[in-house]
Backbone as a printed PyTorch tensor [residue, N CA C, xyz], in Angstrom:
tensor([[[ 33.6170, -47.8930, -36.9140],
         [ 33.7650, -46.5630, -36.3800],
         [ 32.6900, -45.6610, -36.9580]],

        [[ 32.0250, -44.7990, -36.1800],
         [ 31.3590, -43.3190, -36.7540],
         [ 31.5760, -42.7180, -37.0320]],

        [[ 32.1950, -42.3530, -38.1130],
         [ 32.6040, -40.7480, -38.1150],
         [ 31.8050, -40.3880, -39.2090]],

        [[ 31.8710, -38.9240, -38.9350],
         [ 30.9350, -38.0280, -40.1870],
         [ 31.6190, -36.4910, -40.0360]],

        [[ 31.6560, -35.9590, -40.7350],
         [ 32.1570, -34.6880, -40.9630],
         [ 31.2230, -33.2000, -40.4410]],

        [[ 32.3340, -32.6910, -39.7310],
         [ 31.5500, -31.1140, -39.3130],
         [ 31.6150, -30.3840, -40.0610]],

        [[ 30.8160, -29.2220, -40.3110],
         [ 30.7710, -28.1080, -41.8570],
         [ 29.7070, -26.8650, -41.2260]],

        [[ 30.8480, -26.3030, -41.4330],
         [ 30.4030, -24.7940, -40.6170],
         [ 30.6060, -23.6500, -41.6250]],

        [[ 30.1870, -22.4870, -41.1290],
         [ 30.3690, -21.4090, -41.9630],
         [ 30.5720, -20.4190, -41.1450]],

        [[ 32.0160, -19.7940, -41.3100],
         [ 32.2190, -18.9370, -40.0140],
         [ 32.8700, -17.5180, -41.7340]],

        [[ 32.4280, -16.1580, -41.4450],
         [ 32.7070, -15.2450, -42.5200],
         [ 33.0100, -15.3200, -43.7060]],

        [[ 31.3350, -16.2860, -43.8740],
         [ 31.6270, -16.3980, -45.4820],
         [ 32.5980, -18.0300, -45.7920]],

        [[ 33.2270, -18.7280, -44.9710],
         [ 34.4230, -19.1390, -45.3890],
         [ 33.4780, -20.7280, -44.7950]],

        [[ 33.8820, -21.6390, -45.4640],
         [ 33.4050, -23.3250, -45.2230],
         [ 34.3660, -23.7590, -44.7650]],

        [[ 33.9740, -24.4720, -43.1870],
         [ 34.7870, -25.1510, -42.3220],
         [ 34.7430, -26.0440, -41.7630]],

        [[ 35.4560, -27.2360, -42.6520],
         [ 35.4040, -28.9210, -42.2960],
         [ 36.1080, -29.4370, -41.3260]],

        [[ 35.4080, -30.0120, -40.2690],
         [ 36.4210, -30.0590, -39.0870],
         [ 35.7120, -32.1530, -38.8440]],

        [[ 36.2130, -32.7560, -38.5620],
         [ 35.8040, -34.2810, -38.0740],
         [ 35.2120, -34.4910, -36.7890]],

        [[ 34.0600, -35.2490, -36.9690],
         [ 33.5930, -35.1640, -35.8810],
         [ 33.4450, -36.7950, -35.2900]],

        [[ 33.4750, -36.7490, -34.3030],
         [ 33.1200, -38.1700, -33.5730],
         [ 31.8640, -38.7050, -32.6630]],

        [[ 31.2580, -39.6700, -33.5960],
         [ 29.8690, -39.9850, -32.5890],
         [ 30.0140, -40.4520, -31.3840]],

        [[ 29.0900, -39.9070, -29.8750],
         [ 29.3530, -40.2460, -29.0480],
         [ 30.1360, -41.8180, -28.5170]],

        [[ 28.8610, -42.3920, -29.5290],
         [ 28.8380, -44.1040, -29.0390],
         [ 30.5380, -44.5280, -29.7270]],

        [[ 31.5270, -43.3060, -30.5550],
         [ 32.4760, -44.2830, -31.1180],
         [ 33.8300, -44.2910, -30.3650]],

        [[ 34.1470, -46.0480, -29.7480],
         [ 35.1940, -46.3410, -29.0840],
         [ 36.7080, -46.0490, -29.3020]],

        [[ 36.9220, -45.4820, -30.5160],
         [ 38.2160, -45.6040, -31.0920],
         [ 39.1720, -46.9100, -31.0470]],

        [[ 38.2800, -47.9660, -30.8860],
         [ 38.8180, -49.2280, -30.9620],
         [ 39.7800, -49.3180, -32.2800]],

        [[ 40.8270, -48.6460, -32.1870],
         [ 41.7680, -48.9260, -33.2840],
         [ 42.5330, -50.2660, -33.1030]],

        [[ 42.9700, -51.1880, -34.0210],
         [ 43.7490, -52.1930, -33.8620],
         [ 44.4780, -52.2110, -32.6220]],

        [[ 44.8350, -53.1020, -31.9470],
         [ 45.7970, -52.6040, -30.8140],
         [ 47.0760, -53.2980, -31.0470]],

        [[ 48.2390, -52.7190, -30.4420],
         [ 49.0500, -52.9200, -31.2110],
         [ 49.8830, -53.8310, -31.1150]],

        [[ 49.6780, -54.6160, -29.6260],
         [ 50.4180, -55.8890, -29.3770],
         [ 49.3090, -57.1180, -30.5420]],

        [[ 48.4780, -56.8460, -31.2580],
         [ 47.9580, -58.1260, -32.0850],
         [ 48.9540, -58.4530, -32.8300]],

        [[ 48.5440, -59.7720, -33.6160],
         [ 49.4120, -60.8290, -34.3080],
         [ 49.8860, -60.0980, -35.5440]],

        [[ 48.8140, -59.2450, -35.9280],
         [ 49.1640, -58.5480, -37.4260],
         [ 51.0380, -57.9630, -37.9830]],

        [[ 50.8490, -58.4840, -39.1570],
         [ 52.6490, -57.9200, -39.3000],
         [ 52.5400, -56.2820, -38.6410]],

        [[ 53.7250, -56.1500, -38.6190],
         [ 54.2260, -54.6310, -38.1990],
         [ 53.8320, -53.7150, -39.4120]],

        [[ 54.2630, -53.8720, -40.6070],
         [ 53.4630, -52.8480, -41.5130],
         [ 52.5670, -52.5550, -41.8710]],

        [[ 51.3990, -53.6030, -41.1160],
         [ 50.2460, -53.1540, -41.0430],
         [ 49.7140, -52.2830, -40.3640]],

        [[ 49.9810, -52.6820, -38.9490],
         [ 50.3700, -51.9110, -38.0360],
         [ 50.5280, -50.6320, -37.6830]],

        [[ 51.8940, -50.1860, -38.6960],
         [ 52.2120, -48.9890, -38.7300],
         [ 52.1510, -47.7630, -39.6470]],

        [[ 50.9690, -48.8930, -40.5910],
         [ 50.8490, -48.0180, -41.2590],
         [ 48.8660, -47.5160, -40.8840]],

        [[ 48.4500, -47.8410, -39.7330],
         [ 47.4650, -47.3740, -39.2390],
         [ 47.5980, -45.7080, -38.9360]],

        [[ 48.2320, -45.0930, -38.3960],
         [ 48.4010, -43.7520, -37.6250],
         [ 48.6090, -42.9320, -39.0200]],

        [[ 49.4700, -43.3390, -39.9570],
         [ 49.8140, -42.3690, -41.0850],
         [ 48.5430, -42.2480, -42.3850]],

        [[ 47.2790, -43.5150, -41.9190],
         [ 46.6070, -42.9690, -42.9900],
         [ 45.3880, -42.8860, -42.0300]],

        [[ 45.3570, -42.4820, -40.8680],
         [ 44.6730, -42.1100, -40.8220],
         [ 44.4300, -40.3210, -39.8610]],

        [[ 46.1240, -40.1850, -39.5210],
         [ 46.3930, -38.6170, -40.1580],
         [ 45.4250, -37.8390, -41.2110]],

        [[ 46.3650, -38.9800, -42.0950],
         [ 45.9460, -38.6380, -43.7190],
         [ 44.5390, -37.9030, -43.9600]],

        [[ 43.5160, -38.8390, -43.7930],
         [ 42.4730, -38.6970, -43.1420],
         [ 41.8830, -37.4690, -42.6920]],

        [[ 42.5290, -36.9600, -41.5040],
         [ 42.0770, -35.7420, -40.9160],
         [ 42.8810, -34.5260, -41.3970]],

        [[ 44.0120, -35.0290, -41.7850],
         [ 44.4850, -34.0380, -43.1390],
         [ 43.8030, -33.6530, -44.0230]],

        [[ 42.8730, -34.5950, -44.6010],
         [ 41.7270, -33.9800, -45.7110],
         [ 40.4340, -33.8310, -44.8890]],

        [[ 40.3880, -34.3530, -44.0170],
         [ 38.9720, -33.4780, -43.1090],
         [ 39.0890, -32.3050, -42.9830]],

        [[ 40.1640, -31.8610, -42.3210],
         [ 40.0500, -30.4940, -41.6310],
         [ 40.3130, -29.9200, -42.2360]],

        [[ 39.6760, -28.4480, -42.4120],
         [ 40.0630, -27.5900, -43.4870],
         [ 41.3340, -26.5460, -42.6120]],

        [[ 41.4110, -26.2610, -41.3990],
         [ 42.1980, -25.0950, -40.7810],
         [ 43.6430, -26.3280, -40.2450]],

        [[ 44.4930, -25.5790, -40.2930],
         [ 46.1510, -26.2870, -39.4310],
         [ 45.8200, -26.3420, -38.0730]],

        [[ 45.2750, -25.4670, -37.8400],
         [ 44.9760, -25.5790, -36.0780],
         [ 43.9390, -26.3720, -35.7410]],

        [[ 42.7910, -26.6240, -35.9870],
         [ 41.9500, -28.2150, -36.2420],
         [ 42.7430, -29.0630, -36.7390]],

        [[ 43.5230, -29.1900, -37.1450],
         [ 44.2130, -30.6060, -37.6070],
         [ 45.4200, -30.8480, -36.7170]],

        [[ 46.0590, -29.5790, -36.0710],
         [ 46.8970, -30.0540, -35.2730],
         [ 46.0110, -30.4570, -33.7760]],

        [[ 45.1590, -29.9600, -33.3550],
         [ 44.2100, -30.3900, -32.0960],
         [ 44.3890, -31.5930, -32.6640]],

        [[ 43.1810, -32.2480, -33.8270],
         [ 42.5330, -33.3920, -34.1070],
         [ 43.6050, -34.3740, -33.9800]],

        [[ 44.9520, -34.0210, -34.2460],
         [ 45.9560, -34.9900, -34.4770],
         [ 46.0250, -35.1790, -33.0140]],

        [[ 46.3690, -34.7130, -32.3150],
         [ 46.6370, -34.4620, -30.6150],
         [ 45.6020, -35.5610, -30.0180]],

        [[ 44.5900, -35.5360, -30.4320],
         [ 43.5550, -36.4590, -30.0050],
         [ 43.2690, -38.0260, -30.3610]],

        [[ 44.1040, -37.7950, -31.6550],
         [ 44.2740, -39.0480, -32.4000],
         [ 45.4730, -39.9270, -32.0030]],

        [[ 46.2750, -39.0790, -31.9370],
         [ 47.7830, -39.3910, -30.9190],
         [ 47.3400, -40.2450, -29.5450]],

        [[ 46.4280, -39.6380, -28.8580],
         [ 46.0930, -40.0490, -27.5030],
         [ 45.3150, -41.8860, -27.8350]],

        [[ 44.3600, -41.2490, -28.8520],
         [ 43.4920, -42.7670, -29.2440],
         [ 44.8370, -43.9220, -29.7420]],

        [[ 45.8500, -43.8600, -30.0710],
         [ 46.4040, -44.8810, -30.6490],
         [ 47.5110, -44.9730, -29.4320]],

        [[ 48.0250, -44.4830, -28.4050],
         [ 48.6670, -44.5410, -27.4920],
         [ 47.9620, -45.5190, -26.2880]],

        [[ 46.8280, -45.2100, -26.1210],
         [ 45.7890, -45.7390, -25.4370],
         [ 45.6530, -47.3610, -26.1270]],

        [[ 45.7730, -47.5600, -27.5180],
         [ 45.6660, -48.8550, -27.7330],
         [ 47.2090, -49.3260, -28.1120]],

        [[ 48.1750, -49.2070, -27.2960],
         [ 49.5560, -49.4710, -27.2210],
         [ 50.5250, -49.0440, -28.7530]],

        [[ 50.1820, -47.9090, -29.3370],
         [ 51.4040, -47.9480, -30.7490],
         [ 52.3840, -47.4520, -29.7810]],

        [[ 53.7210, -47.5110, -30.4570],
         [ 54.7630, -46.8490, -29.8190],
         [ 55.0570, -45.3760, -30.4550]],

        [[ 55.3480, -44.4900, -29.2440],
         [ 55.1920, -43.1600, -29.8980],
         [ 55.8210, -42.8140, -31.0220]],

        [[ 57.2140, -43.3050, -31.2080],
         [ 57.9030, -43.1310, -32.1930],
         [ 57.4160, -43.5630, -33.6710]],

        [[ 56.1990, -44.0190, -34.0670],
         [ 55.4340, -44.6830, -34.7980],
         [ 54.4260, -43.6000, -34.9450]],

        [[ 53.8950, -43.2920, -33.6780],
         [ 52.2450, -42.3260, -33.8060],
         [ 53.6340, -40.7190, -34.4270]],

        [[ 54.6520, -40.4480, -33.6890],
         [ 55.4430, -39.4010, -34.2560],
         [ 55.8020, -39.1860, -35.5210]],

        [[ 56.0580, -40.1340, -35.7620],
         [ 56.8130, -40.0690, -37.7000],
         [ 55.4980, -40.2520, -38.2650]],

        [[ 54.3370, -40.6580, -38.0830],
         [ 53.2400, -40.6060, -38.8400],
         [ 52.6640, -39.3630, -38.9220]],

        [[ 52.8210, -38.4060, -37.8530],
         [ 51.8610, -37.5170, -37.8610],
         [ 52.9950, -36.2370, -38.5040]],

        [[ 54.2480, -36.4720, -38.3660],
         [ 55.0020, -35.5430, -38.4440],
         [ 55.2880, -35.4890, -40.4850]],

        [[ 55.6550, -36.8840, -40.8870],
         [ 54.7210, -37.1270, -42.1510],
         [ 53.8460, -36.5570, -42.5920]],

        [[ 52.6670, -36.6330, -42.0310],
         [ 51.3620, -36.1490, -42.9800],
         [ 51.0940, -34.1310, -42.6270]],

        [[ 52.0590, -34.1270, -41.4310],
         [ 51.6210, -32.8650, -41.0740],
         [ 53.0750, -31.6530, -42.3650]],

        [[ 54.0130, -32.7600, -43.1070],
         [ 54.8130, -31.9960, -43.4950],
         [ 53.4760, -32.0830, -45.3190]],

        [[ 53.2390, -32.7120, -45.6460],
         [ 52.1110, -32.4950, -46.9710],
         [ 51.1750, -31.4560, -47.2430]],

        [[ 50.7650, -30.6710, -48.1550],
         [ 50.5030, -29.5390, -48.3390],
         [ 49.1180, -29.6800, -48.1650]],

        [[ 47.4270, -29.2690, -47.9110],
         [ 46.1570, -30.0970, -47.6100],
         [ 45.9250, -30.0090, -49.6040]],

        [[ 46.6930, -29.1180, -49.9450],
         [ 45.7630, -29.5280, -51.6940],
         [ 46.2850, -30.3770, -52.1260]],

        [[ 47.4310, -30.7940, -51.6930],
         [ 47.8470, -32.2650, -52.2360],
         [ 47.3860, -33.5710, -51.4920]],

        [[ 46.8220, -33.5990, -50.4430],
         [ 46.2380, -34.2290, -49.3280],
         [ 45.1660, -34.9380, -50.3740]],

        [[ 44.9240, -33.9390, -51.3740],
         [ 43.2010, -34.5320, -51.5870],
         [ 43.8030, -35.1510, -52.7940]],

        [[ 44.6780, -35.0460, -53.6160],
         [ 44.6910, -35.7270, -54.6250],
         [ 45.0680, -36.6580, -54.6170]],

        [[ 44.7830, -37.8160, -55.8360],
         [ 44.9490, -39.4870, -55.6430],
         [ 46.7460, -39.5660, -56.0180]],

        [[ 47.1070, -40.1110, -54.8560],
         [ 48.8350, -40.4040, -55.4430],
         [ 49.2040, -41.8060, -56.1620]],

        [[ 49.6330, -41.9010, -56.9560],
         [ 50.1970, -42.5240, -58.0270],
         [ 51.8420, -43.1100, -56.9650]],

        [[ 52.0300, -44.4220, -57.0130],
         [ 52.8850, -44.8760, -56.0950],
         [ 54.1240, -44.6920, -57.0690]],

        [[ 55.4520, -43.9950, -56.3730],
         [ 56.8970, -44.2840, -57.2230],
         [ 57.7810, -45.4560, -57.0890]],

        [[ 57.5590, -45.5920, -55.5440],
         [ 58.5000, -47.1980, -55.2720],
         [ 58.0730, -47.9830, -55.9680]],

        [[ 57.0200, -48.3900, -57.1280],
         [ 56.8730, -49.1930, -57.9530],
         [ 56.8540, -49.0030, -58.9500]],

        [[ 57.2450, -48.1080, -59.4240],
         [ 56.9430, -47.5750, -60.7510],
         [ 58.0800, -48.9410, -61.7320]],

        [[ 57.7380, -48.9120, -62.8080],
         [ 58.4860, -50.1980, -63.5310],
         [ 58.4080, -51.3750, -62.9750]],

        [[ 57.3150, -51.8800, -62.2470],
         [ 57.0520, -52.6620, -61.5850],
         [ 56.1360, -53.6620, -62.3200]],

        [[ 56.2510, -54.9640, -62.7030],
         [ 55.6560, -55.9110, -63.6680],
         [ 54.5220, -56.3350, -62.5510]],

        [[ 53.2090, -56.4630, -62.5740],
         [ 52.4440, -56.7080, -61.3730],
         [ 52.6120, -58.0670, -61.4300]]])
């Protein structure tokens, strides 16, 4: 995939928005492949994630999501999958977006 980041300056203020190269297909996994299901499903929620820390404004990130929604519908996820992913990342705050999370479901976990 292409992607590279937009960076604007609208009053003073820096504005990161994601951008997409013409030539890029959004060939995301599709979703009838062999791959387990949690692989699967966990495509849409990180890559929310993703445009959660791209975009600097809620309203670019709710478009961008809208568009991203369409790209993974188009390669068969089921909505209820592209929904709880986006509804997920859209409930996270963006300054916590950027920081590295430390996993709890494993915590005391002998590797």
């Amino acid at each position: 995939h292409s992607l590279t980041s937009l960076i604007s300056i609208a009053v003073n203020i820096l504005l990161t928005d994601i951008h997409y190269q013409p030539t890029n297909s959004h060939g995301y996994l599709d979703y009838s492949s062999s791959h387990p299901a949690s692989c699967k499903d966990s495509i849409p929620y990180s890559q929310f994630l993703r445009l959660c820390r791209i975009c600097s404004q809620d309203v670019m990130f709710h478009t961008r999501s809208s568009q991203l929604s369409s790209f993974f519908i188009d390669r068969g996820f089921p909505s209820p999958t592209i929904d709880e992913a986006r509804s997920r990342v859209s409930s996270i705050p963006r300054n916590t977006a950027h920081s590295s999370h430390s996993p709890t479901r494993n915590k005391g976990r002998v590797p």
